[in-house]
LUMROMAR-413053 format. One record per atom (N, C-alpha, C): z, x, y. Coordinates in nm, 4 decimals. Example, Ala and Ser with C-alpha at 12.3 -4.5 7.8 and 13.67 -1.06 7.14 Angstrom:
PT        zz        xx        yy
PT    0.7800    1.3190   -0.5690
PT    0.7800    1.2300   -0.4500
PT    0.7800    1.3200   -0.3300
PT    0.7080    1.2850   -0.2250
PT    0.7140    1.3670   -0.1060
PT    0.7870    1.2900    0.0030
//
This chain:
PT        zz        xx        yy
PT    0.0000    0.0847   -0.1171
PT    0.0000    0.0000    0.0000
PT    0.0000    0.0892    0.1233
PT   -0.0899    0.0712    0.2065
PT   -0.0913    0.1164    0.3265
PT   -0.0630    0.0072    0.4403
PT   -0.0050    0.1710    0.5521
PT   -0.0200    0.0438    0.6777
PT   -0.0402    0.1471    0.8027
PT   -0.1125   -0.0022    0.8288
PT   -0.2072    0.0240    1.0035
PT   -0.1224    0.0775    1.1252
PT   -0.1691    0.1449    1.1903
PT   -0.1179    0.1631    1.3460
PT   -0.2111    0.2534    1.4148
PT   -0.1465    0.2253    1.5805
PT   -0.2514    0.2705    1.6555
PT   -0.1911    0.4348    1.6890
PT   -0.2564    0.5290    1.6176
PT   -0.2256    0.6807    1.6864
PT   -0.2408    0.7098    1.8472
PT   -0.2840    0.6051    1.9326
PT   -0.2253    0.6371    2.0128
PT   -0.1028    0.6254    2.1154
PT   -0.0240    0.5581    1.9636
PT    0.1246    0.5334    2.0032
PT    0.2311    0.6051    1.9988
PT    0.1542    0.7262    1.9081
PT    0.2374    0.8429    1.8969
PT    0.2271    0.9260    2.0208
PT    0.1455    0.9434    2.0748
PT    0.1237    1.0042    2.1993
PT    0.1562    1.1633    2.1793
PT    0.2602    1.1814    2.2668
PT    0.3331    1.3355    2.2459
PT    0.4402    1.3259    2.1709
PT    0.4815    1.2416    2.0669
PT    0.5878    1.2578    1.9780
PT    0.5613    1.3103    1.8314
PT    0.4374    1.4105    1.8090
PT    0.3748    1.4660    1.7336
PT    0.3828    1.5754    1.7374
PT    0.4515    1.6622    1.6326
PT    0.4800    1.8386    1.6746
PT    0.3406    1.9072    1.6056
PT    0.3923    2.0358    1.5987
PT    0.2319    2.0769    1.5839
PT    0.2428    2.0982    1.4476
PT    0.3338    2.0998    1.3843
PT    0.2740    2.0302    1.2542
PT    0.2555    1.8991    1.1912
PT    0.2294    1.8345    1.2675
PT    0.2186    1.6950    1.2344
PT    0.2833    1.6149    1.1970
PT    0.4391    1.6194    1.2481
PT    0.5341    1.5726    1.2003
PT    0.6068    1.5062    1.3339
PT    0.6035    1.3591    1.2922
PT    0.6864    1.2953    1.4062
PT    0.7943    1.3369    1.4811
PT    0.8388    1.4025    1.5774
PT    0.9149    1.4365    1.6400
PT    1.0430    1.2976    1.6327
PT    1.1599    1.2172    1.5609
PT    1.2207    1.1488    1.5584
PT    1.3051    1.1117    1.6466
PT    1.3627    1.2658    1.7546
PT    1.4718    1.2708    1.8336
PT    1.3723    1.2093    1.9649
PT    1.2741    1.2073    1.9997
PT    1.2354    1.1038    2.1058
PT    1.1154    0.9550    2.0308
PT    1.1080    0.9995    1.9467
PT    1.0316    0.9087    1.9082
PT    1.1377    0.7724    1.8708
PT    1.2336    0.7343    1.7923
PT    1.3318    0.6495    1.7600
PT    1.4348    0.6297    1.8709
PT    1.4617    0.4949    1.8606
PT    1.6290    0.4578    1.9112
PT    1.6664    0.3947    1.8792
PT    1.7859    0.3497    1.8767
PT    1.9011    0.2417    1.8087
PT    1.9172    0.2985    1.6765
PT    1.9363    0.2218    1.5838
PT    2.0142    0.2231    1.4385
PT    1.9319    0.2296    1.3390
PT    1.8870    0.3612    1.2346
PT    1.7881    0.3170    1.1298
PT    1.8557    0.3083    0.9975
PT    1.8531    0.1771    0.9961
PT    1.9058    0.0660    0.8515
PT    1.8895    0.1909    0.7326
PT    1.9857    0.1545    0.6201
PT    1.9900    0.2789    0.5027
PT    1.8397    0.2139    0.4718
PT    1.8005    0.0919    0.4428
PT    1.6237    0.0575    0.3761
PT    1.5475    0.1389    0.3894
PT    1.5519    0.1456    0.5395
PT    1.4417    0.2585    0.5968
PT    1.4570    0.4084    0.5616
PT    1.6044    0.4393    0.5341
PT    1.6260    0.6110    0.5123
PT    1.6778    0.6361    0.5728
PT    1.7440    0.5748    0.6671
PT    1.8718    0.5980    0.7746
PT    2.0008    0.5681    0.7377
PT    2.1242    0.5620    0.7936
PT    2.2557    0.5620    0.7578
PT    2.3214    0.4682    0.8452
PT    2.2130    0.3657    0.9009
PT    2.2639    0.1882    0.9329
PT    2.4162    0.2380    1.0314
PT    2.4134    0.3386    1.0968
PT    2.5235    0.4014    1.1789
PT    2.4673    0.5255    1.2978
PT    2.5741    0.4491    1.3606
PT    2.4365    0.5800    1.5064
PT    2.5874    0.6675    1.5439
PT    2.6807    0.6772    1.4146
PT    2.8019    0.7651    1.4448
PT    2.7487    0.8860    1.3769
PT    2.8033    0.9812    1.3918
PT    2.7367    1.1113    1.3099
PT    2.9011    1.1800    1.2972
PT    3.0165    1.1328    1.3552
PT    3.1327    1.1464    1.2907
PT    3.1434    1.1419    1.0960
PT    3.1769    1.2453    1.0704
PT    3.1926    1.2204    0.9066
PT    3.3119    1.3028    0.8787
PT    3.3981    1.2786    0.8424
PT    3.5074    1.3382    0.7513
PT    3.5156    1.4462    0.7037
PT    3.5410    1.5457    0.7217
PT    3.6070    1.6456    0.6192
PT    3.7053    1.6369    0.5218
PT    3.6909    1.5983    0.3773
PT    3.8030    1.5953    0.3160
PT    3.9213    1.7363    0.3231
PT    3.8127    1.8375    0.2995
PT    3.9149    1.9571    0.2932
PT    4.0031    1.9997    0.4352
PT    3.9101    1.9574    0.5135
PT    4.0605    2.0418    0.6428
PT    4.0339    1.8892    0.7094
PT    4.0342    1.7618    0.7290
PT    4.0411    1.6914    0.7900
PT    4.1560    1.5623    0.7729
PT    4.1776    1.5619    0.6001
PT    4.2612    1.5402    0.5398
PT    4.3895    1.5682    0.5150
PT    4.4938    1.5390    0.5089
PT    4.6584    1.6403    0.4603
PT    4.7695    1.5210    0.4005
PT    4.8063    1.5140    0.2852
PT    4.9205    1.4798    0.2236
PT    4.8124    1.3975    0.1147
PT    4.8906    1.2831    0.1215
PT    4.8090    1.2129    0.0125
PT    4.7229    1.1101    0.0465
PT    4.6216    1.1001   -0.0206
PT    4.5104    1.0028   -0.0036
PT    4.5484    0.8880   -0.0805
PT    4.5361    0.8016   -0.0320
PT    4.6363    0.6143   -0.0955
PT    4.4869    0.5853   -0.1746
PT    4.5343    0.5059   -0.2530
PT    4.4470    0.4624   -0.3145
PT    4.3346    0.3420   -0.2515
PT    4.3953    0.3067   -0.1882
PT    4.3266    0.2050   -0.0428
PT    4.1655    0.2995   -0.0213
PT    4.2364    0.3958    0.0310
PT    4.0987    0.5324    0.0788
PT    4.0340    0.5922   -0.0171
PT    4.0115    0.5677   -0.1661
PT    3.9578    0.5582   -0.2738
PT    4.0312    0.7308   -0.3278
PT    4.1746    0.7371   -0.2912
PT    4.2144    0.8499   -0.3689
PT    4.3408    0.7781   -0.4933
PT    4.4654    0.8781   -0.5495
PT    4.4574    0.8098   -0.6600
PT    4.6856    0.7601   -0.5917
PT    4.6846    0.8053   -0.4843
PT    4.8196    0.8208   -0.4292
PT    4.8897    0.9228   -0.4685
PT    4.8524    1.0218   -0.5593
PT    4.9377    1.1205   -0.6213
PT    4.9304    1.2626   -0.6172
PT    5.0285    1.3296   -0.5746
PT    4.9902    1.4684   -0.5507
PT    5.0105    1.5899   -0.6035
PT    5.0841    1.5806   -0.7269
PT    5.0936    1.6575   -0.8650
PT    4.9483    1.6740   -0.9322
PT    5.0264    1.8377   -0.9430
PT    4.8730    1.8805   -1.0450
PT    4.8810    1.7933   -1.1754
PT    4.7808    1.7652   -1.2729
PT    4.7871    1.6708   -1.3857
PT    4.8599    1.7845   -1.4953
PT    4.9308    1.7710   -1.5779
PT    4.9570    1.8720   -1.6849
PT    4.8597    1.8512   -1.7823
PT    4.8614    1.9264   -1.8976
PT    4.7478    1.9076   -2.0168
PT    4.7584    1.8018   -2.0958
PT    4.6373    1.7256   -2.0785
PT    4.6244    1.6022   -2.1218
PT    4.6592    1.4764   -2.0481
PT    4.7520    1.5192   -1.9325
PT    4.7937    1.3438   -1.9049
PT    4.6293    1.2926   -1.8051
PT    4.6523    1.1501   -1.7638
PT    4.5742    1.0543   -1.7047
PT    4.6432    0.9815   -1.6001
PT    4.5375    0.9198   -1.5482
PT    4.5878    0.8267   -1.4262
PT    4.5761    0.6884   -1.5108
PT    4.7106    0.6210   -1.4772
PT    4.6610    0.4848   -1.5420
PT    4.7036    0.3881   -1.4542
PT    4.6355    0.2978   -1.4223
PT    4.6578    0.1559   -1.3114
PT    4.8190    0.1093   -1.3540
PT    4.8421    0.0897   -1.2632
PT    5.0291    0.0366   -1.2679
PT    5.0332   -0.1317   -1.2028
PT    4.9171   -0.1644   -1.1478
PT    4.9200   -0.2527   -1.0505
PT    4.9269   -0.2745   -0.9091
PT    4.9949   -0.1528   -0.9254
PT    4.9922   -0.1309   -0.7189
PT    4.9738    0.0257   -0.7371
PT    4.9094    0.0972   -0.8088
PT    4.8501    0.2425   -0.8156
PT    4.8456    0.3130   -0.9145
PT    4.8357    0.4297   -0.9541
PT    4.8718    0.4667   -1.0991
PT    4.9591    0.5783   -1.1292
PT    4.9574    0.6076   -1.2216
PT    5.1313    0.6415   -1.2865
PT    5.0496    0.7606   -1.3690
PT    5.0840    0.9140   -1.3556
PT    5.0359    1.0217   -1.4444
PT    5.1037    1.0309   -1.5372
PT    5.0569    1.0072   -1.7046
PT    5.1049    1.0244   -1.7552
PT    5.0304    1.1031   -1.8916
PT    5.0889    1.0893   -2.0125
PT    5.0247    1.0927   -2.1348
PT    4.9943    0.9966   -2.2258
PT    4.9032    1.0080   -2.3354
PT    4.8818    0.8734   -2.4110
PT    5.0142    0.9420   -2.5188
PT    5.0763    0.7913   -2.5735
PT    5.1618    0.8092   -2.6572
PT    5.1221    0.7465   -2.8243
PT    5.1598    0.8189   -2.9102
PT    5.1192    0.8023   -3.0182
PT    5.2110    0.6829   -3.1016
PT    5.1241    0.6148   -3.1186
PT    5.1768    0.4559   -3.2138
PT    5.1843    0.5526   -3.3789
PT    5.2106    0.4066   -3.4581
PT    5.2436    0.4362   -3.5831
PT    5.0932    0.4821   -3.6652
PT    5.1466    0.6447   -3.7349
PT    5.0202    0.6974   -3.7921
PT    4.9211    0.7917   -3.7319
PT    4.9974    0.7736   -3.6016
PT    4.9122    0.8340   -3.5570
PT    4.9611    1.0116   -3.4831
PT    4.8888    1.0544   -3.4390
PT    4.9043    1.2339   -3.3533
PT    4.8404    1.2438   -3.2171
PT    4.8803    1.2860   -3.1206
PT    4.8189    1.2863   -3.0153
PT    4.7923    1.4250   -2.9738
PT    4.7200    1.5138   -2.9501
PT    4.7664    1.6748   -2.9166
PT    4.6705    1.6815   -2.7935
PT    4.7197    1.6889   -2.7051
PT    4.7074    1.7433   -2.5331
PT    4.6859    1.8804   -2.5090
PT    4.5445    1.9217   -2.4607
PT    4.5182    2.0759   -2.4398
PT    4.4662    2.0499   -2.3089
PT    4.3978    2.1525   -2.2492
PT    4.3267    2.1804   -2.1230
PT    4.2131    2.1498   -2.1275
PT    4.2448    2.0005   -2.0402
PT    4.0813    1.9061   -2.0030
PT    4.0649    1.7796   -2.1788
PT    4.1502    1.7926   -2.2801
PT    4.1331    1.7568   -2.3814
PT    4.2594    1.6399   -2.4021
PT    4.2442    1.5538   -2.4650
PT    4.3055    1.4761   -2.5531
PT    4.2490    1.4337   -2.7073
PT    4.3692    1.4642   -2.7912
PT    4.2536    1.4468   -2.9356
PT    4.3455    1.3674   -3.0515
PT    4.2728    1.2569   -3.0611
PT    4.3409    1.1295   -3.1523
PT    4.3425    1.1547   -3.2850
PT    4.4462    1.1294   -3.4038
PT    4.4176    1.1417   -3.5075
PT    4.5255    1.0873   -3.6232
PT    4.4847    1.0283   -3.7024
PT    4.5504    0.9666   -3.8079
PT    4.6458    1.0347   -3.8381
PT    4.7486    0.9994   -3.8992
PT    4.8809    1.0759   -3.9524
PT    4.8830    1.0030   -4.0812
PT    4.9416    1.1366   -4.1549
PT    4.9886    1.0508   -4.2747
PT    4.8405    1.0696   -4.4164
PT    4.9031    1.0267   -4.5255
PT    4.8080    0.9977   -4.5922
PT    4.7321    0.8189   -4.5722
PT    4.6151    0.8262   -4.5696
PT    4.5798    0.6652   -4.5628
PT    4.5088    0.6649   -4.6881
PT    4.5502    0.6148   -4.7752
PT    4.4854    0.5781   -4.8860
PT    4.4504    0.4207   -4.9833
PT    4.3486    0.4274   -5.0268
PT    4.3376    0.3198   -5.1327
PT    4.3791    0.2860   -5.2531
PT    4.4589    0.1639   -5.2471
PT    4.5318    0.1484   -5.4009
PT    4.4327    0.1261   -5.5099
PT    4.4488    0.2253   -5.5803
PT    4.3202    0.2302   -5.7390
PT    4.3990    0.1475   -5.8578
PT    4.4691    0.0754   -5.8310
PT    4.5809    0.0317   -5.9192
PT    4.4845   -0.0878   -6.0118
PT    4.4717   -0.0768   -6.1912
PT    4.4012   -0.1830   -6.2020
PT    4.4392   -0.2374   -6.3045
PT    4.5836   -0.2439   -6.3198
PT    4.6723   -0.3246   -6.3963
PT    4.7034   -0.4352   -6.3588
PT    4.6717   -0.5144   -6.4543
PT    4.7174   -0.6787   -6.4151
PT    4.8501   -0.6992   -6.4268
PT    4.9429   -0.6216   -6.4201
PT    5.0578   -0.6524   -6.4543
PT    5.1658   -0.5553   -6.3452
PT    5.0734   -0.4739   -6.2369
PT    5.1052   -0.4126   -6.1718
PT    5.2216   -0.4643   -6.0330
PT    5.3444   -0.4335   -6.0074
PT    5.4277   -0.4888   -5.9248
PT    5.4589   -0.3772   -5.7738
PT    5.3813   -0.2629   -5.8011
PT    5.4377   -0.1340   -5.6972
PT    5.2697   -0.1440   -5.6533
PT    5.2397   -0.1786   -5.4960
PT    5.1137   -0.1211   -5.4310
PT    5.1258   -0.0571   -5.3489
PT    5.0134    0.0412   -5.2617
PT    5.0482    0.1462   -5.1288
PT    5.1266    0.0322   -5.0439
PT    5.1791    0.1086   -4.9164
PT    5.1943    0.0797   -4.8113
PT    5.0558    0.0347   -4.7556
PT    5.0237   -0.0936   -4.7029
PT    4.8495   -0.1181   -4.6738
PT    4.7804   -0.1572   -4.7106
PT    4.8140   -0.2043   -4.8618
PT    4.7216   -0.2905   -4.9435
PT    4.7335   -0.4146   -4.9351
PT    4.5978   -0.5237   -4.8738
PT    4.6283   -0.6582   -4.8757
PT    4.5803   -0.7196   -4.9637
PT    4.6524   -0.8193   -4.9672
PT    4.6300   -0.9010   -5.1011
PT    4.6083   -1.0649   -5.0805
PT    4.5496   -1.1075   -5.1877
PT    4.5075   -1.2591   -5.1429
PT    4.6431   -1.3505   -5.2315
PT    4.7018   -1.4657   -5.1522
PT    4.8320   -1.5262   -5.2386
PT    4.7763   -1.6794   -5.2472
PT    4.8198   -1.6854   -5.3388
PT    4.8579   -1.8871   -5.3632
PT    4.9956   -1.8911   -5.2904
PT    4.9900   -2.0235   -5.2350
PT    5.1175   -2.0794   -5.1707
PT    5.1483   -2.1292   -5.3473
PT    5.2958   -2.1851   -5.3044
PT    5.4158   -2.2076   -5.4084
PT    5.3272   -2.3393   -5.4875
PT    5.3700   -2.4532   -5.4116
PT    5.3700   -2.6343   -5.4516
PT    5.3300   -2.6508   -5.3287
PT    5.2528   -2.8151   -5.3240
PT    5.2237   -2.8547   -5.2206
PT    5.3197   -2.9583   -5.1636
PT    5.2526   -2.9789   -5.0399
PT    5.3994   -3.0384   -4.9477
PT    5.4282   -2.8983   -4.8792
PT    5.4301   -2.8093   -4.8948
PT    5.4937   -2.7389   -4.8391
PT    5.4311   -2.7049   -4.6884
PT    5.4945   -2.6015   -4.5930
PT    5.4702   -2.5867   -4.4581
PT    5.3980   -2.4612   -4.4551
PT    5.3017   -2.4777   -4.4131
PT    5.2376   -2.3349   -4.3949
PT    5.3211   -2.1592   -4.3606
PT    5.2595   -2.0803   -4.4372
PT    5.3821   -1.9963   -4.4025
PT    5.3504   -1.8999   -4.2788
PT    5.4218   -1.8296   -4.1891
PT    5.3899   -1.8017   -4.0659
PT    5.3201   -1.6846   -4.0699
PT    5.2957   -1.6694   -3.9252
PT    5.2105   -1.5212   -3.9392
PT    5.3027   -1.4402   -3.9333
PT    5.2821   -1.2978   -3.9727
PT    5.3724   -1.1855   -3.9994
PT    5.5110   -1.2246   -4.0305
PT    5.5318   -1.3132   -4.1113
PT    5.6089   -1.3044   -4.1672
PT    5.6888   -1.2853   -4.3042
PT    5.7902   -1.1976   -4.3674
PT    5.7878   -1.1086   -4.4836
PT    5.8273   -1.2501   -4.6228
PT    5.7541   -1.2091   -4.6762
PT    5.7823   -1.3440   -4.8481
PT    5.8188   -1.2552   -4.9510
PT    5.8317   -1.2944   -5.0341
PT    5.8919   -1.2385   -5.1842
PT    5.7171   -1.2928   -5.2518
PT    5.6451   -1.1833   -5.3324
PT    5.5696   -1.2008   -5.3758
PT    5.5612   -1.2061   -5.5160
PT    5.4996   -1.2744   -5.5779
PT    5.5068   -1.2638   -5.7319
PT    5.4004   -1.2627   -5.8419
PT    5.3673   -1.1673   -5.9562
PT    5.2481   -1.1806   -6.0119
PT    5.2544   -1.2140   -6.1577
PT    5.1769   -1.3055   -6.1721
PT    5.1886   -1.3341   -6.3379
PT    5.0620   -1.2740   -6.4340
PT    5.0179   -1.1698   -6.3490
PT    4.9161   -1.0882   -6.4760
PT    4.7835   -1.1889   -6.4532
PT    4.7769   -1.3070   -6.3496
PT    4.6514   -1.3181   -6.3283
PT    4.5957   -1.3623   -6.1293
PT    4.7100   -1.4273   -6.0809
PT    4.7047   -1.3947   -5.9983
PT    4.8484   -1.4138   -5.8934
PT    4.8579   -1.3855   -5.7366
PT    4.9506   -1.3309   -5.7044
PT    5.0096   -1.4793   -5.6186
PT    5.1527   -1.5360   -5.6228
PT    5.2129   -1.6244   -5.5383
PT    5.3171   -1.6490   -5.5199
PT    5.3717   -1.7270   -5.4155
PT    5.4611   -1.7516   -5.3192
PT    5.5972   -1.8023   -5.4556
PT    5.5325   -1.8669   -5.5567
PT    5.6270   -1.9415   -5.6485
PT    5.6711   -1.8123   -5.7429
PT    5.8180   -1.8358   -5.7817
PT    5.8569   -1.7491   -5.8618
PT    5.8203   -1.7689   -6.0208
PT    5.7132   -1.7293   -6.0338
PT    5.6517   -1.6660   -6.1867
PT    5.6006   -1.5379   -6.1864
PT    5.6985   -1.4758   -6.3162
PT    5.6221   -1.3667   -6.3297
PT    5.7435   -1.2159   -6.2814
PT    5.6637   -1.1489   -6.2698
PT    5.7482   -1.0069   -6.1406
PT    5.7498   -1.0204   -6.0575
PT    5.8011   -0.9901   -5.9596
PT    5.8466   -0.9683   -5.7998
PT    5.7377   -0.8122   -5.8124
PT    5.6491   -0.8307   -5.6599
PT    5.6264   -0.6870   -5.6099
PT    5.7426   -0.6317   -5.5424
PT    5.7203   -0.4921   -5.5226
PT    5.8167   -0.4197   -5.4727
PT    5.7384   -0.3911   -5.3310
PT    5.8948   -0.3819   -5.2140
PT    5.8401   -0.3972   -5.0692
PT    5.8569   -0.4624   -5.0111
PT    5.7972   -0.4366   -4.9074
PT    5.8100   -0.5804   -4.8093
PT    5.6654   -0.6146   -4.7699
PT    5.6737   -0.7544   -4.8065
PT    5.5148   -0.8013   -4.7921
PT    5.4905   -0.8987   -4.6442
PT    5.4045   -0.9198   -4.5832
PT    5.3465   -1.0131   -4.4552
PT    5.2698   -1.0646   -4.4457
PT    5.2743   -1.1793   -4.4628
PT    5.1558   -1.3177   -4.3990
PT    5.0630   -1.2362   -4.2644
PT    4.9453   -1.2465   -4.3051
PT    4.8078   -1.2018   -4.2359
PT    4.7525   -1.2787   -4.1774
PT    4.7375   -1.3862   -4.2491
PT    4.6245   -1.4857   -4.2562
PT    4.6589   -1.5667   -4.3302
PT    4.6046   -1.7208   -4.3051
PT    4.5853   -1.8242   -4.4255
PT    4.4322   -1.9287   -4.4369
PT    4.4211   -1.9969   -4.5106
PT    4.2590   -2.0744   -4.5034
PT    4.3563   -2.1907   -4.5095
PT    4.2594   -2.3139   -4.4809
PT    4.3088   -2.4082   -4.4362
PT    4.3196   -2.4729   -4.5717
PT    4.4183   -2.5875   -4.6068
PT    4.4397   -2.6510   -4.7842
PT    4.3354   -2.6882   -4.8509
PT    4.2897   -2.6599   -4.9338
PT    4.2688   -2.6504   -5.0620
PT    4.2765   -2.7390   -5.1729
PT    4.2284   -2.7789   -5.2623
PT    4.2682   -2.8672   -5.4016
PT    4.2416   -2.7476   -5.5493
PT    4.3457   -2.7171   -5.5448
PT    4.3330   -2.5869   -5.6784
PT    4.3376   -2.6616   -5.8235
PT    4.2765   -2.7900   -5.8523
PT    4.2359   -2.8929   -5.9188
PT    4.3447   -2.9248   -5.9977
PT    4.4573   -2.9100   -5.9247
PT    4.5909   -3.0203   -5.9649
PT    4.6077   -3.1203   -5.9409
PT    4.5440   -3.1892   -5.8112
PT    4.5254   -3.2851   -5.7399
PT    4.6241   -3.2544   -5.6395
PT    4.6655   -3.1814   -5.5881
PT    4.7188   -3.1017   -5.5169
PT    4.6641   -3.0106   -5.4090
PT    4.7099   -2.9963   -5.2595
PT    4.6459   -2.9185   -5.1562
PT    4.7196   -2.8096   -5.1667
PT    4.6959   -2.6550   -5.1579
PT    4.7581   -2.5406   -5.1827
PT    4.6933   -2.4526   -5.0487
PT    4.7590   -2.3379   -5.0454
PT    4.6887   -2.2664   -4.9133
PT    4.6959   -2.1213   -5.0002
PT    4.5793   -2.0340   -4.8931
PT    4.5215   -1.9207   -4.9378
PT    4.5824   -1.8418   -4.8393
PT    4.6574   -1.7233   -4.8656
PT    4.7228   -1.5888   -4.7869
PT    4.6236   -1.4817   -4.8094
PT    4.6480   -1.3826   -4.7009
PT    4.6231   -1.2638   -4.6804
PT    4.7596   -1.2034   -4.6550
PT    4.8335   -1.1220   -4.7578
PT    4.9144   -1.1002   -4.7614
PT    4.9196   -0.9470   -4.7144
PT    4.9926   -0.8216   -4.6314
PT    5.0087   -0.6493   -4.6537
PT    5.1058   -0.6587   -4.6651
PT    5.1191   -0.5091   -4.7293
PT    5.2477   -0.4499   -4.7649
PT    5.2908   -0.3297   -4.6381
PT    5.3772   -0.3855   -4.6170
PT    5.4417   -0.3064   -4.4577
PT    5.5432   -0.2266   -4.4777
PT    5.6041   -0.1983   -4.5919
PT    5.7188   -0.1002   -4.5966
PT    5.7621   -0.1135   -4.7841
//
């Protein structure tokens, strides 16, 4: 796309290399669209010597004036942020170096290979699918610990059979069921948490 004008509007605002002379050729304000800075201030900031103490977070700094130690972060507090470190939940390792943070499992995590039907000891972590007891009954809550029991074919709330060892937790349930007793029963997702 081109566009028209009359060269003899440039007059003497043409240097001798052919380049618009701007400082008499323009006035007023040239909008950022055009390539200008929509400001006819030429005031600009020095952060390094114009600046001193702390920059608020208002003025897009972070309010804080401690060097960071290895590994910590800025994290939003709500009214600014708070330097700290990430802290390690259950299983887990956190190790903080220079410029680094590095996440990592703890522990053994393993899969129960267990393939005895008659088996009462599983990992820490293994979930399991349960029959509720009898019907009528109230759904059982989330995370909350049951006495589990297996009769060598499958695993439930009713006492037949062995007790697993542990402490077991409601995960999940599916909504009732007819396990062709004529009876509504419910389906668990049961782990073992300790």
């Amino acid at each position: 796309m081109t566009q028209a004008f009359n060269l003899s509007q440039l007059g003497n605002r043409v240097n001798s290399s052919g380049q618009i002379d701007v400082s008499s050729a323009l006035t007023g304000t040239v909008p950022i669209a055009n390539g200008g800075t929509g400001t006819t201030s030429t005031t600009f900031t020095n952060l390094t010597t114009n600046v001193t103490g702390t920059l608020p977070v208002a003025n897009g700094g972070t309010g804080l004036t401690a060097t960071p130690a290895n590994g910590q972060i800025d994290i939003g507090n709500a009214s600014g942020f708070t330097r700290t470190t990430i802290t390690a939940g259950s299983n887990m390792t956190v190790t903080n170096g220079a410029g680094t943070i590095t996440l990592a499992a703890a522990g053994n995590m393993t899969v129960d290979t267990n393939t005895s039907s008659g088996a009462t000891t599983y990992n820490i972590g293994t979930t399991i699918l349960v029959v509720s007891n009898t019907s009528g009954d109230s759904p059982i809550s989330l995370n909350s610990a049951q006495t589990i029991y297996q009769d060598g074919t499958y695993f439930s709330t009713q006492n037949i059979g062995s007790s697993l060892t542990g402490t077991w937790r409601c995960r999940g349930n599916s909504f009732p069921f007819s396990a062709g007793e004529g009876v509504d029963k419910y389906l668990y997702s049961f782990q073992r948490t300790a």
